[in-house]
N, C-alpha and C positions, 0 to 999 in steps of 0.2 A: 549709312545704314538706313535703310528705308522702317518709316513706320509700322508697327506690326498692333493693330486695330482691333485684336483678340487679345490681347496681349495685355494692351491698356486697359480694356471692357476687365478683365479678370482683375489688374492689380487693382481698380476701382472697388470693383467686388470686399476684394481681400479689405482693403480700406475702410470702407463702410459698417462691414465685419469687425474688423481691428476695434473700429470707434464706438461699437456698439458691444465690447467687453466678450465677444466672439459666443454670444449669446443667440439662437436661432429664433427664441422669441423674440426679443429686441429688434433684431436683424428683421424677419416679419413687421413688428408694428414700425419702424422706421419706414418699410416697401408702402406701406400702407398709407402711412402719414401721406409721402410723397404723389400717392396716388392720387388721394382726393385732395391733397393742394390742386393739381394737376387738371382735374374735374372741374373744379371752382375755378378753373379759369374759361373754361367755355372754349378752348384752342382744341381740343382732343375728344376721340372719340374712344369708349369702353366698350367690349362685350359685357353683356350683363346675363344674358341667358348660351348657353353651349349650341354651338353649330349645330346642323343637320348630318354633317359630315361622318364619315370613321374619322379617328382621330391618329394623326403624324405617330411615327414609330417617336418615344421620349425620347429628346434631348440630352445628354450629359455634358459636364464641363470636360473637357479632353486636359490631360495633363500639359505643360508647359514646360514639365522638366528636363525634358530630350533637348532642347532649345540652348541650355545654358551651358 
């Protein structure tokens, strides 16, 4: 069975969630923490002010259930 790269991205999700007592603040300040570790190392680069652009139709996580 080949990899499925969405799949994993999600159950990570769900994980970090899980560990973080499925709390959405938490889940926030953990995105957060990670962010500016991330900073503090000088490898990456942030938006910090909003595009010029319109902005993409929003994103949603698509179900996974059909799958199983």
């Amino acid at each position: 069975m080949e990899p499925d790269p969405l799949r994993e991205i999600r159950d990570i999700r769900r994980q970090i969630s899980k560990e973080c007592g499925d709390d959405p603040e938490k889940v926030f300040d953990y995105y957060m923490a990670h962010q500016e570790k991330m900073k503090s190392t000088g490898k990456f680069k942030f938006v910090t002010k909003p595009m010029d652009r319109e902005p993409a139709a929003m994103a949603t996580e698509q179900s996974d259930e059909r799958e199983r």
